[in-house]
N, C-alpha and C positions, 0 to 999 in steps of 0.2 A: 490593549482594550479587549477585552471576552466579548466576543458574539454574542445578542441574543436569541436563544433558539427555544424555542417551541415545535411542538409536534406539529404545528398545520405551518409553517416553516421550517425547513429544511432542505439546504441544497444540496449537502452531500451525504447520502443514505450511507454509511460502510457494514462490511457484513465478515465475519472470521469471527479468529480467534486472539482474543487480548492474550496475554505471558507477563508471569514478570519474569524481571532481566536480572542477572548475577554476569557481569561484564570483568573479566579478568584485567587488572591496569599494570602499566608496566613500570611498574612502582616494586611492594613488597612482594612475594614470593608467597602464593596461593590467599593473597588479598583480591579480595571481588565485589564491586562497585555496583549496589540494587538498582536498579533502575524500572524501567516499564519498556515492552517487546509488544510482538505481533505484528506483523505487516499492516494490516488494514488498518489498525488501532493506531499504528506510526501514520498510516495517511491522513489519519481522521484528524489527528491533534498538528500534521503540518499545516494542512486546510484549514483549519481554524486559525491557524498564527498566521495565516494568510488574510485572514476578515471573513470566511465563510461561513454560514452557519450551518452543522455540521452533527448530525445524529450518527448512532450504533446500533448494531443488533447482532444478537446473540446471547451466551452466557458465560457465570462467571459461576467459581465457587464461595461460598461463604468462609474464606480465610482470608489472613491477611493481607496475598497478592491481590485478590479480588476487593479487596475494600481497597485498596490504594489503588488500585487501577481507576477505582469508581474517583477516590478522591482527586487522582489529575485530572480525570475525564471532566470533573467540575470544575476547577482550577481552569482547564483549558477553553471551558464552553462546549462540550461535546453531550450532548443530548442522551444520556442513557435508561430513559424512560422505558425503553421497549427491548433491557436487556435483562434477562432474567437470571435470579442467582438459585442454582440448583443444591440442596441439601444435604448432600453427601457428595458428591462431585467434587474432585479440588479443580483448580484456576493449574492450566499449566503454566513450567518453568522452561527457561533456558539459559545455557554456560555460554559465554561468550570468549573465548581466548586468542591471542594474537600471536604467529607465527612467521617464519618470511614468507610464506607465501600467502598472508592474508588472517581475514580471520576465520576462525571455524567455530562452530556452532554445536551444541550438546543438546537434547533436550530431554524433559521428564514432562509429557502430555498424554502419554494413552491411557485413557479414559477421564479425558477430562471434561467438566461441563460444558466445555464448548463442543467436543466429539461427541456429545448426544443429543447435540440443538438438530432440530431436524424442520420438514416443510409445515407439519402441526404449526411452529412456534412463532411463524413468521405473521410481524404485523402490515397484513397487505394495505390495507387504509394508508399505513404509513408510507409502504414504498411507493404507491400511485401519486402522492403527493411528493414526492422529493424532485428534484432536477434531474440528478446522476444515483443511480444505483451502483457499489464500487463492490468487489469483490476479487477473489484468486484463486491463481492453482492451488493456496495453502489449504483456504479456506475450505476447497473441497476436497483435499488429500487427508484430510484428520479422521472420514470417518464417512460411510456409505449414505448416512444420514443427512451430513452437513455438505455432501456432495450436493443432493438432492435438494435441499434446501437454497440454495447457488440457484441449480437451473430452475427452481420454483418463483425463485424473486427476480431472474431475469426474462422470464414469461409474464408475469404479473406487471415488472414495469413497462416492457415493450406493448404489451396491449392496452396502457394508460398512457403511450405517448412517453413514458420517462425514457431518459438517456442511462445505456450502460457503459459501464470501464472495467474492465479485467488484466489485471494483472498476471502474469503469466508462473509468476513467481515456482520455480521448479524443485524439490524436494525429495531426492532420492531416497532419504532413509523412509519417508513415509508410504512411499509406492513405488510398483515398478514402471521404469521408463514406456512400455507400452502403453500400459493403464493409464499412465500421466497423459501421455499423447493424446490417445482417446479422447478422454475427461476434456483436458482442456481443448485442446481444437475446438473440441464440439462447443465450450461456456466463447472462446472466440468468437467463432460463427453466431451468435450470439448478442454481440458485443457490439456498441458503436465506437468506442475506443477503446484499442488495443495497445499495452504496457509492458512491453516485453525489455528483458535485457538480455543482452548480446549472447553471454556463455548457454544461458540457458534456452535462450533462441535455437542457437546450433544444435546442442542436443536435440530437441523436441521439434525440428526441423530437416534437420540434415544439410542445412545449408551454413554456411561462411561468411559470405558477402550482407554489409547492411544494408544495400539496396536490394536484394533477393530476398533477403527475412521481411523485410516490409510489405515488397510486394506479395509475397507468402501470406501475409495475415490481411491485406486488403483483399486479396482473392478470396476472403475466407467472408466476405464479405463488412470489414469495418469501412468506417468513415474515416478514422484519421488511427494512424500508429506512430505512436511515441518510442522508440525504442531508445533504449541508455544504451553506450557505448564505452563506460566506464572510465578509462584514463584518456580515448578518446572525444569524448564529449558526448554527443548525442543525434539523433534524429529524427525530423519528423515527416512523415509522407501522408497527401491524402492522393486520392486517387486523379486528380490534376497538377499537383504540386511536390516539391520534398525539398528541404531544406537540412543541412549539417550546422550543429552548433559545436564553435570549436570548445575545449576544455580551459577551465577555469582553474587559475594556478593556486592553492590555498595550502596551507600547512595541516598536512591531512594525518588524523591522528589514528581514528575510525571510523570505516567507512560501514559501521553493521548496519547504517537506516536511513543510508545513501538513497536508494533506490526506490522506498517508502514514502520517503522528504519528494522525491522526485514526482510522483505517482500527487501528493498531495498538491504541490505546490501546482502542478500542470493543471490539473481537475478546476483546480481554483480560481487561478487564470484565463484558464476556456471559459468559466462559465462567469467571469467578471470581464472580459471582453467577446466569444465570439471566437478567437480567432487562433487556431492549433499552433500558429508559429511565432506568435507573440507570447501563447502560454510555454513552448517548447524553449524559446529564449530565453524566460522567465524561468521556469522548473532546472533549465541547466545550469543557473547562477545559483540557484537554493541549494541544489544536491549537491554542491563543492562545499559551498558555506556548512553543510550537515556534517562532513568529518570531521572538523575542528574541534571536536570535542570527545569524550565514551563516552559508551553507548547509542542508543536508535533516537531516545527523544530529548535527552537533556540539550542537545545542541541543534535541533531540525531549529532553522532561524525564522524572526519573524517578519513580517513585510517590509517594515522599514530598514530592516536590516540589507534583504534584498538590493530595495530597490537602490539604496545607497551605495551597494556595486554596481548594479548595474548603472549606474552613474556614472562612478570611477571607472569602469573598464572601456566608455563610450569616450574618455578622452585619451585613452591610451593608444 
């Protein structure tokens, strides 16, 4: 069932950059499977498959990524009223290809409509109304603009009382490791929930341990940190509590919008119960169920998919 969402409802604001996807399958020999990308755009449409109702903001270009972006965004119940499509600007892209050590990522985004969305664009009406305001290190790594734009909308919802989440999400080709640091600490500190994962924890940390990376980002002042721990499972700590959730066994094909599925699925469940370690238990059965498939959205599951494991794992 699609969400119904309107502007004066909406509990998950997202803020980036949509992509579409060209996902490499391990099928024919330079055959590449379209799909839909972007971090925040993967949280926004797992959120919804979850029952949330779930707005965007930003832009797109007037091509055909950008019209299909627009069309799942309907299809999904994602609210793009307040995303703007710019004129010349194209919709960035990305290659997706699978190696042993994983997969790796290509992209074709500089200068794209979402890299010129800036704090101008931003509909604050909207975000003082939302629950969660959601964002990332991507979102603000594409462009000095939409960096600003980031700590614009997480100023505007903090002083209407809305909840932040920041994803930490890390992107060397876009910036360097300093700057990134920078940047994101500061959209952390910031932040009521913090979304980190592991590898890219350490980088932008210095530290190893997932009890240290947590307490890292609680000092930094969040209320609750989700961190994925990828083949490990995951973890969730607030500043009385922390809990480990072990991994979940599934026939994993790709994992490009693991961590995305993850980020939505948690958001969605915090704010359908309340409570970080029943969303953190929930988000870590999603983000398994998310690789059984290519690419980042065709396979993020939906609730009852879920909860149907988690079903089956409680009598295991």
């Amino acid at each position: 069932m699609v969400p119904d969402v309107t502007d004066s409802h909406i509990d998950l604001l997202c803020l980036g950059e949509p992509l579409g996807e060209f996902n490499a399958t391990r099928g024919e020999a330079g055959a590449f499977l379209f799909g839909h990308g972007g971090d925040t755009s993967n949280c926004a449409v797992a959120a919804a498959r979850q029952g949330m109702s779930v707005g965007y903001i930003g832009a797109l270009g007037d091509d055909s990524a950008g019209h299909s972006i627009r069309a799942l965004w309907k299809r999904e119940g994602v609210n793009d009223s307040q995303v703007s499509t710019h004129p010349s600007a194209p919709t960035g892209l990305y290659f997706v290809d699978h190696g042993p050590s994983g997969h790796v990522f290509s992209y074709l985004r500089a200068g794209s409509a979402a890299s010129l969305y800036g704090p101008r664009d931003l509909p604050r009406d909207l975000i003082r109304s939302a629950r969660i305001v959601q964002a990332s290190g991507i979102s603000q790594a594409i462009s000095a603009g939409a960096c600003d734009a980031v700590f614009e909308a997480f100023e505007t919802a903090r002083k209407a009382g809305v909840m932040t989440a920041y994803d930490t999400n890390l992107r060397l080709k876009l910036w360097p490791l300093t700057r990134a640091r920078a940047i994101i600490h500061a959209a952390c500190a910031m932040a009521d929930i913090v979304l980190p994962g592991l590898d890219d924890a350490t980088q932008l940390t210095g530290l190893n341990d997932p009890d240290a990376i947590a307490d890292f980002y609680l000092r930094l002042g969040a209320r609750v940190v989700a961190l994925t721990l990828g083949h490990e499972g995951s973890l969730v700590a607030t500043p009385v509590r922390r809990d480990r959730f072990r991994p979940i066994k599934v026939n994993a094909i790709d994992a490009t919008g693991a961590g995305d599925c993850y980020d939505g699925a948690f958001l969605a469940e915090y704010l359908r119960t309340g409570d970080a370690f029943a969303a953190g238990a929930y988000a870590n059965v999603a983000a398994a169920l998310s690789t059984q498939g290519y690419g980042a959205v065709a396979p993020l599951p939906r609730r009852a998919e879920v909860e149907a494991r988690i079903a089956a794992e409680a009598k295991l």
